[in-house]
N, C-alpha and C positions, 0 to 999 in steps of 0.2 A: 670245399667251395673255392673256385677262383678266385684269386688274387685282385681281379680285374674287377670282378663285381661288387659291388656297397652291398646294403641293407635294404635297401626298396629293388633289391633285381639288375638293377641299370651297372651301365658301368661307371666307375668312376674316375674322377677328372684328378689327374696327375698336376698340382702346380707347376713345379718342376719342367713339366714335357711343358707345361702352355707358357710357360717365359723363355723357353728354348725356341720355341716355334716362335714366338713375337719375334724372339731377338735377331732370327734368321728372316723374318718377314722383313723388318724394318732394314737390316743391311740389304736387304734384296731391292727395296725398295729405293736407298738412299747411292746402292753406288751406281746406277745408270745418272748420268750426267743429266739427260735429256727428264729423267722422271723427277726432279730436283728442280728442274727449271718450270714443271708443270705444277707441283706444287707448291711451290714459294711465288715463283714468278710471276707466273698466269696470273692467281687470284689478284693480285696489285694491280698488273694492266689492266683487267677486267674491271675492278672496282675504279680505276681511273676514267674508263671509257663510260661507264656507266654512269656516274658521277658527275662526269663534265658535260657532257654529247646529249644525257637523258635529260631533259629537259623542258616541261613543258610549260612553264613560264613563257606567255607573250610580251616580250618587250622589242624596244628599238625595232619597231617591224618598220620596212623599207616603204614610205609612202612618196605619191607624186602629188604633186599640189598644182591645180590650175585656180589662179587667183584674178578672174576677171574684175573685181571691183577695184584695187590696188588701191586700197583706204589703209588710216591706222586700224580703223577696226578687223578689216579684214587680216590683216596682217595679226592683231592679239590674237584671231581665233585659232591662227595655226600657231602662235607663240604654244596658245592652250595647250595644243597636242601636241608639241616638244617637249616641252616644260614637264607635262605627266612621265618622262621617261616611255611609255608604251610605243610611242611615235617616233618614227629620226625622216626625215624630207630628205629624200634622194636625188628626186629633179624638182624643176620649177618650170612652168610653161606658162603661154598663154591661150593654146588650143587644146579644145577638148578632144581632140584626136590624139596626140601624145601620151595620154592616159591610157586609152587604150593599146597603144603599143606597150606602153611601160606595163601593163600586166598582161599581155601576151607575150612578152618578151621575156616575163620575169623578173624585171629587173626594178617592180613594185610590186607589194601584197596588197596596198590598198591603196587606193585616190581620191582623193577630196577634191569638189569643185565648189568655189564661190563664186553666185552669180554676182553680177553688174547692177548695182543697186543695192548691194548689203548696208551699205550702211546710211545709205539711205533709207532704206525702210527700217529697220534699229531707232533712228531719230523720229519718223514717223510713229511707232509706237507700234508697225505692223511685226510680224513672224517673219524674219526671211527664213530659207528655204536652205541648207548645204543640203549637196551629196557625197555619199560616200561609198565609191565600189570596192568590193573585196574581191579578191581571187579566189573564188570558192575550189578549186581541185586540191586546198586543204582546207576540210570541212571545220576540223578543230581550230587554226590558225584565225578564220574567216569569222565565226559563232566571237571566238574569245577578242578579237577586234571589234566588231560590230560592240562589242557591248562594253568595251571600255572605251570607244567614241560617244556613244549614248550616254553616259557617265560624265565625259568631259564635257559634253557640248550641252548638258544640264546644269551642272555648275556652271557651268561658263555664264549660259543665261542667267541663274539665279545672281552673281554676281553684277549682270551689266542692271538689272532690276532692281539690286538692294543702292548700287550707284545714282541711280535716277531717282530713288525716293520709293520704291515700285511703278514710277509711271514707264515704266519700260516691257513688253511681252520678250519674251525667249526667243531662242532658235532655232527652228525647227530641221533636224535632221533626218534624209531619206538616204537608206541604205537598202544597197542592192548586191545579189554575189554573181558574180557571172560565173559559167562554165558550169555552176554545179548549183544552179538558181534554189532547191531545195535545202541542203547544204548536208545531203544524206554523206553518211560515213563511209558506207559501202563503195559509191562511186570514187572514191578515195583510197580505199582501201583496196580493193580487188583487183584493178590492174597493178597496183605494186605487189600484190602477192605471185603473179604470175614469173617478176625477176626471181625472184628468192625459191622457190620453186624448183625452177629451170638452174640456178644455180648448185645449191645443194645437189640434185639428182649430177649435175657434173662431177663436181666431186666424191658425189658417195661413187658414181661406177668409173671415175679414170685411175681414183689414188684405189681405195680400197679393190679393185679389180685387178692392179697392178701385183700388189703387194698380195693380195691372195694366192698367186699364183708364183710368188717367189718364197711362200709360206709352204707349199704344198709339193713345190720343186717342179713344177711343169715350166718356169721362166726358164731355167737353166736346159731346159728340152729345144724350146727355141733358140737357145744362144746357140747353140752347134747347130741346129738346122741352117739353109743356104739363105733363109733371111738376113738382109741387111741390118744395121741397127734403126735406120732410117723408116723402112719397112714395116719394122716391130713394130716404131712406135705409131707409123699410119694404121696400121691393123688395129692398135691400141685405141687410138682416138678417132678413127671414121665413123666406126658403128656409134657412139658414146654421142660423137653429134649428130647423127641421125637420128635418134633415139629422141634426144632434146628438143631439135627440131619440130618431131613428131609432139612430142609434148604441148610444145609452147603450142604450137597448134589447137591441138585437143582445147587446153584451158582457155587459150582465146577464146574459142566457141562458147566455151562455158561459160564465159564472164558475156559472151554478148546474149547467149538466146538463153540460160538459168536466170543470170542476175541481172536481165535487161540496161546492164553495164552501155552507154555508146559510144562508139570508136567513128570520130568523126572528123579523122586528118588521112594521111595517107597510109596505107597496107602497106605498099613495098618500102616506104621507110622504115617504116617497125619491123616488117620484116628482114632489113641487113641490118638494121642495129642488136637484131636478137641473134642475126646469125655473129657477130662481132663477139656479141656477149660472150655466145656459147665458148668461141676459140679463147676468148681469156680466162673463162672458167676451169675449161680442160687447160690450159697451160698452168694453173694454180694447181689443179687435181695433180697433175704430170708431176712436178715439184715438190708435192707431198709423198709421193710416193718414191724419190730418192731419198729421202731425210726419215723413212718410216722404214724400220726392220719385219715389223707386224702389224696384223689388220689392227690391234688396240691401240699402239702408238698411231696409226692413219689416222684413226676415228679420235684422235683426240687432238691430234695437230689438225684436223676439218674443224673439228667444234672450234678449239681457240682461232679459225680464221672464221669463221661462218657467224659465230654471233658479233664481235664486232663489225665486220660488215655490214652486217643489219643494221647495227644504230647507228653506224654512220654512216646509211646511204639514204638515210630521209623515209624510209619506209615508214616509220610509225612516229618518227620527230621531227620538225621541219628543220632542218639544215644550217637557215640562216638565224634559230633559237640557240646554236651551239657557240661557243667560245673561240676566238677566231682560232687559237692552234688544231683545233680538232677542225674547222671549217675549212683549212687549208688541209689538214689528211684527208679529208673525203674526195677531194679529186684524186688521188689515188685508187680509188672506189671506183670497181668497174659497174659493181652494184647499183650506184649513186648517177652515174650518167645512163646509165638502161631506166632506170625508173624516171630520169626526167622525160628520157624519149616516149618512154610507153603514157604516161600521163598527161606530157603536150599531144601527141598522137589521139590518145581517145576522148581528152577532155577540150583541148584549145584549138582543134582543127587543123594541126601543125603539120606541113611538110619537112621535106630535107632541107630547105633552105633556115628553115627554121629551126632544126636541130642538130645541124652541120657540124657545130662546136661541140658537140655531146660524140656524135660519131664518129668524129675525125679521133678524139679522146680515145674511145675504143677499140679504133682500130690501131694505133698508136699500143696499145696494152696489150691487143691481141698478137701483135708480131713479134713486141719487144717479150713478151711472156713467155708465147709458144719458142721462142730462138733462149731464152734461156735455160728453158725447163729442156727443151731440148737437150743440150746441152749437157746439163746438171745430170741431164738422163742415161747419156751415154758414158757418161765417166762413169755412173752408179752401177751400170754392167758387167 
């Protein structure tokens, strides 16, 4: 009988040979520089990003305050909602028009109005009346506001009542969301799936497409043909955004006539901020694929860029929930200003005037990225 075989027929396992192989796995493993950095490294960033940025804690949400009554009393009831932490007052007005810009603007999640007579009717013994608008285009931000106002502006009452003796009624608070009046998920949800999306699909076809082709030896076919380098890399990246294009296309359709999603600002805006996108995307793609010898190192320098990404471009956390150092990297995020475009666009009626600041951003990312991935590209030749 062989050597090779036990006693039940099979062959049998050599200790010996399987601490030899470990010991060559493990130095195989440990002397690439790059594979030392994904295992040690990564996890720490990752658990850092995750950690700080994942978040869904409603606090300090950005509210505007119009206070027509200008009493002490009106003045405790926004104390109230400071005081709770949940709340921080960003502006202060006296027209209810301000409100409204401050949450089309974004530059409020919610607005509280007091009318003219609060605390006159308080002494009266009647209910006054606050409101309270949310910015529903974050459905979870808007639900979890609304109800830690309802919370405050209860106790609050119970307090001005047990002050009076109980001859005092409460405060009646009316809450309303705009933009997303039901406060469904999905209309929240879908149009930022369409960045991420259109992202990913850049990177899996400019890096790993790159690098396929310098795995396989067909790159080094074109380096001696009478292509430029210049050339190469337009041949690389035309089709890659057409392709995107074509995409983004498709899913918009989806998200309008599948998920009766509405898109209620302007088309051709959305349309160059996704074509902006696209070019920063493929200049990220491009860049990976000089730093990547093989398709498995690509696909893994995509992932370590592709999920932080995500959590810090507001897709599934709201932005101003995160910590301010991670607030200040998300501009960085080309992710992060495409999904504010795509979401004032279908949710807030927004033109380019209106998301000029996001745009200019991107195109900003898209020149400075494509010139140095460029760049990065032609040395790597």
């Amino acid at each position: 009988m062989s050597g090779r075989a036990g006693g039940g027929g099979g062959p049998r396992l050599n200790p010996l040979r399987v601490r030899r192989m470990d010991a060559k796995e493990i130095r195989q493993l440990f002397r690439d520089p790059k594979t030392k950095r994904i295992i040690f490294a990564a996890p720490i960033i990752q658990l850092l990003a995750f950690g700080y940025a994942v978040n869904t804690d409603v606090r300090n949400v950005a509210t505007a305050v119009v206070d027509h009554d200008r009493t002490a009393e009106s003045r405790a009831l926004v104390d109230a909602f400071t005081a709770s932490g949940y709340f921080r007052v960003v502006e202060r007005s006296d027209r209810p028009a301000d409100l409204a810009e401050a949450l089309d603007r974004g530059r409020a999640v919610v607005a509280l109005e007091i009318p003219a007579g609060y605390a006159a009717d308080l002494k009266a013994r009647r209910s006054p009346a606050v409101q309270l608008l949310a910015d529903g285009t974050n459905s979870n931000t808007a639900t979890v506001a609304q109800g830690y106002a309802g919370e405050i502006v209860q106790a609050y009452g119970a307090r001005l009542a047990a002050a009076a003796g109980g001859r005092r009624s409460g405060v009646e608070l009316r809450t309303r969301a705009w933009f997303n009046p039901s406060l469904e998920s999905r209309v929240y949800n879908v149009p930022a799936v369409i960045g991420v999306i259109v992202l990913m699909m850049c990177l899996m076809l400019t890096a790993l497409g790159i690098v396929r082709e310098r795995e396989v030896g067909t790159l080094e076919q074109l380096l001696v043909s009478p292509l430029s380098p210049a050339e190469l890399i337009l041949g690389k990246t035309i089709p890659v955004a057409g392709i995107a294009v074509l995409q983004i296309t498709l899913v918009t359709t989806v998200a309008l006539l599948w998920f009766g999603i509405p898109i209620t600002g302007s088309v051709p805006t959305l349309f160059v901020a996704a074509v902006l996108f696209i070019l920063a995307g493929l200049s990220v793609g491009l860049w990976i694929s000089t730093i990547s010898a093989t398709q498995q190192e690509a696909f893994l320098s995509m992932y370590l860029f592709i999920l932080p990404a995500i959590i810090l471009s507001g897709f599934l956390y709201p932005v101003h929930t995160m910590p301010d150092g991670f607030r200040y990297l998300t501009w960085l995020n080309p992710l992060r200003h495409f999904l504010d475009v795509v979401r004032a666009v279908f949710l807030k009626s927004a033109g380019f005037a209106d998301v000029w600041v996001s745009i200019a951003i991107l195109l900003a990312m898209a020149v400075a990225g494509l010139s140095f991935a460029t760049r990065r590209f032609r040395a790597a030749l």
